[in-house]
Structures are given as C-alpha cells and as structure tokens.
N, C-alpha and C positions, 0 to 999 in steps of 0.2 A: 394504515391500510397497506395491504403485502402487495407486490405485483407477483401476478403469478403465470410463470414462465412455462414451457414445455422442457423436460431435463434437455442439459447441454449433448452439443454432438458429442460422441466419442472420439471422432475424429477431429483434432483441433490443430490449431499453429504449430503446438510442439511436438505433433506426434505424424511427424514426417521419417520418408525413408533414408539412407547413404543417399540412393540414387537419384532422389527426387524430392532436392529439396525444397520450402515451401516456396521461397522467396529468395533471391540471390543479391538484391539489392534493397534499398530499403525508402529509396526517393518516392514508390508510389505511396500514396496517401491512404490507399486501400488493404491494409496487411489484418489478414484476418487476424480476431482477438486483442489487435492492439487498435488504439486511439490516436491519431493524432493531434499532438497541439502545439499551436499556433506560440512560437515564443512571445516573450514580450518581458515589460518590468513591470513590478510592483511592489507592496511596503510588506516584508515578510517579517513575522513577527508577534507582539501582542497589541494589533491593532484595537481590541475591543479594552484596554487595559486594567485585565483581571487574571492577567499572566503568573507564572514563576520570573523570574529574575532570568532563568536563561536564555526567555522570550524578548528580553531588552538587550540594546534599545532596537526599537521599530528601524529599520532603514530600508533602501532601494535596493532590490535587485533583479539585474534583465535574465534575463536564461532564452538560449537560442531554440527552436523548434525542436521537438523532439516524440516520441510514442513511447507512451505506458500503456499498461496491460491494463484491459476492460474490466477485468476483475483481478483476486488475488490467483496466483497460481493454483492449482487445484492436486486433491491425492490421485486424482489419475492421472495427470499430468506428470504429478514428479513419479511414480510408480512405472509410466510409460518409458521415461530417461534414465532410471535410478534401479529402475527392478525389487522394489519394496518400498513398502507401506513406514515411516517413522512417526505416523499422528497417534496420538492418544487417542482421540476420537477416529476411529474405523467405522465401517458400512457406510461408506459418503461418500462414494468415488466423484462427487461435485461439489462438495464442501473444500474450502483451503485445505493446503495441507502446514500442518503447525509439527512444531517440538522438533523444527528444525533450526541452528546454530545459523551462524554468517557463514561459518566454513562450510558448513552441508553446502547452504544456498552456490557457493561458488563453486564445488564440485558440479553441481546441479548444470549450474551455467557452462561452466567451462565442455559438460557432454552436451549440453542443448547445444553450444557454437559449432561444435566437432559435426553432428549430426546434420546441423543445418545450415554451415557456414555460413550467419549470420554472426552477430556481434551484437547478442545481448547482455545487458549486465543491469545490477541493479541503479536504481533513481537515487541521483543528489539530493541531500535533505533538502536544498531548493527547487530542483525540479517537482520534489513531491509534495510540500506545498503550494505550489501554484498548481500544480494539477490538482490539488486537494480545493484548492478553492475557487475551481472553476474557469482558470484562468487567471488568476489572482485577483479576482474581485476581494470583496471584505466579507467573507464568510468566518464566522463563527465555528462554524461545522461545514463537511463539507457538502454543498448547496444549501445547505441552510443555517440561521442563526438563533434560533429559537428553541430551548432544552426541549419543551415540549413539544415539538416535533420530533423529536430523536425515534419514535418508533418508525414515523413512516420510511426514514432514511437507512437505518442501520439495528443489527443484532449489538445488544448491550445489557447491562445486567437488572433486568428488570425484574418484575414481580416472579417470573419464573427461575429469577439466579437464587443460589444456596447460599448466596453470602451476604451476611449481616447488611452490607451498605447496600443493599436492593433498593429499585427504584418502584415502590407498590404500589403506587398509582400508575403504569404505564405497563405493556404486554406488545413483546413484539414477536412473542409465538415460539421462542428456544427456550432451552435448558441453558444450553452450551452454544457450540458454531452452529453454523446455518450451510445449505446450501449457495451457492454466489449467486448475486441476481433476483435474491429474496424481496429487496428492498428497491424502493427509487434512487436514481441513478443523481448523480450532482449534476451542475451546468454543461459537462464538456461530457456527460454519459460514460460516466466512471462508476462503479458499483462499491459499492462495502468503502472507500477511503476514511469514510466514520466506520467504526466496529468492526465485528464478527471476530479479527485476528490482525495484531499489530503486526507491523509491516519494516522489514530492516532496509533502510539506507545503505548506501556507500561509504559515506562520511566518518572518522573518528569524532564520536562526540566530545565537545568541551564547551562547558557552562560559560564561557565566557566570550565564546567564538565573535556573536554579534556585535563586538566590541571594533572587531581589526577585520572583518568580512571584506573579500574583496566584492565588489560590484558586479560585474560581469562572472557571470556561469561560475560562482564559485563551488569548491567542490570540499571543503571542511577543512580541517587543522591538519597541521601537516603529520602527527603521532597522536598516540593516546592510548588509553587502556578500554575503553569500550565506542561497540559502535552502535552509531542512530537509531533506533526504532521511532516510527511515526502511527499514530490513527487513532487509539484504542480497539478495544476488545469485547468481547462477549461478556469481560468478566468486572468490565470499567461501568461507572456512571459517568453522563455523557461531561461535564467537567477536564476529564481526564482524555476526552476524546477530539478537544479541539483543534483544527487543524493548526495551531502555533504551538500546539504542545510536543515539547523534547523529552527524551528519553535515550539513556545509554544501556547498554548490555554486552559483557564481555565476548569477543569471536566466537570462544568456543561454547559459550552457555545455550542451552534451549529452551525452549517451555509452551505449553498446550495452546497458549490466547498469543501465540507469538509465530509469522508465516513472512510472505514477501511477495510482491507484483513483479514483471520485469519492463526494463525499458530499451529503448533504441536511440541510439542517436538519429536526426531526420538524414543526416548527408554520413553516408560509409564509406 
C-alpha cells in the first residue's frame, strides 16, 4: 500500500538565493529535506549471508553523526542548480533525477555549496548503509527484511516492468521511476534507500575493500576504476536491492535507474 502525499514544495533546501542562504551551519538538527542521524557502529555487510563475495566478510563499523537527504535528489532540484533537465524520464519535476554520471553529481554539488555555502557532498558507502538500515539495525532491505514486502517500501520491477525478470506476482503502481515519497519510509524516515534509482557514493569501489576496511568513518580504497552505486532501482528485483549490496560504475558513465541523495557532515 502507497502512502499518499500532497506534491512536494517547490521551494525546497536546494533552491535558495546568493543572498539568503538556507542554512549557514549545519549543528541544528532541523535542516529542512535532510535527516539526521545519530552515528554509531554496526556489522556492515552480508549479515543475512546470501551475499556476493564483495559483501564479505561482515565486520564493525562506527561512522560519526551525520544528514542524508530525506529522499533522492529530485529533477527539479537539480534543474533549479544545473539549469536543465538530463533524466530520460521528463514530466516529473518530483521524480529523482537519473542519467546523471558522478561527475555531473559533483558539478551538481560543487554549485549547490557555491549557492548555499554549505558543504554538501555525497554519502560514504558506510554512511549509506547504516542509513539504509535504519541505523544499522539487521535490515535486509531498507526497513524491512521480507522480499514480499518490497512493494510497500520501494518502486522495483514488478508486474508493470518490461523486462523478462519481472516480479508478477507483486504491483507497486510504476512503469519506470516514481515520484519520491511514493512509498514507506525505513526506521530513520528515509524514502526510496530500496528502489526507484540507484544511488552513487563517494567511495572507489573494490571487491575486496572489506578485507583491510579501517573501522572508524571509513571512506573506501584509496584508487580505482569505478565508483559505488548503492539501493537498486525501478528496474531491479528486490535481491538486487539489498542494503549490503555493492555495485561499481565508471565516473563518467550514466544511465536511467541510476541518481544520488546528498549528505552533510553533522559538525562544519
């Protein structure tokens, strides 16, 4: 069952003036659009152990307080900062916005800081799963562990997706993306971290990172040829959508089921 919202303001966090910007520091706990959460440690990884390999092994890590974005970033958002539309998907000015690279995302950021002299950037593939799991509870998915809940939670490729591995027993009301906010929210009232459009990290990905992971706030390999994407998509069955599941993709590369949240650090 959808929750069903009133459309998003127009006026949101990122669509502030030179003059007046939203926020100038980021210690209150009240920063519109974003969440925050409470650091802490947990066992990041393939706790339920039905992982890839570059889910192993399970170990400990703390990450200090920090704000993610209540949902993913949206095409009017980045349209507000960027001055054009790059989605596949148009007419959805509150749908993510996708088929953008890491490098867009960081043009993105670097004019959202300019604008709002804040200091956003994207989430460590640690930060975004503990955010993904609620605080790092033992989520399966994020707020929930059960396939067959995946509709209440997230857009995924269900009876209404085009492609072959559709899930036909299950309808969670898209083609393709969804508006944000479609769906229940996880533990910490984060929207879509399961589905709708995969989400890029910071991190260079390397299949074998969880080997030599340092413990405290780690932030990925030091090189690599591609970076993090986390969540699945609109175009995934929920398998694919777990919150231990890793994924690479070169800087420059884009694609339609592929977007990004932003984060903050809690102390600027």
């Amino acid at each position: 069952m959808k929750i069903i919202i009133s459309l998003i303001p127009a006026i949101l966090i990122f669509m502030v003036s030179l003059s007046n910007p939203f926020h100038s520091m980021a210690k209150d706990k009240n920063i519109e659009g974003m969440v925050f959460i409470k650091g802490g440690c947990y066992q990041m990884g393939d706790t339920f152990g039905d992982g890839e390999n570059d889910e192993k092994p399970v170990h400990e890590i703390c990450v200090d307080d920090f704000y993610i974005g209540e949902t993913e970033v949206t095409q009017r958002q980045w349209t507000e900062i960027i001055g054009s539309n790059p989605s596949n998907f148009k007419g959805c000015d509150d749908c993510p916005v996708e088929s953008v690279s890491w490098n867009d995302v960081q043009e993105f950021i670097n004019k959202l800081n300019q604008k709002t002299g804040m200091k956003y950037r994207l989430p460590t593939e640690a930060e975004w799963e503990y955010a993904a799991r609620s605080g790092g509870r033992k989520e399966k998915f994020a707020g929930f562990s059960e396939a067959n809940d995946v509709y209440q939670y997230a857009n995924f490729c269900d009876s209404n997706c085009e492609f072959d591995w559709k899930e036909d027993n299950q309808n969670d009301g898209y083609k393709n993306i969804s508006p944000v906010k479609q769906y229940k929210p996880n533990g910490v009232r984060l929207y879509d971290m399961t589905g709708n459009v995969w989400e890029w990290c910071s991190d260079w990905y390397n299949d074998r990172y969880y080997n030599e992971s340092l413990k405290d706030n780690p932030k990925g390999a030091s090189r690599g040829q591609y970076k993090v994407y986390r969540g699945g998509a609109w175009n995934n069955i929920p398998w694919h959508m777990r919150t231990s599941s890793r994924n690479g993709y070169e800087q420059s590369d884009k694609n339609t089921n592929l977007g990004f949240r932003l984060t903050l650090s809690a102390m600027q």
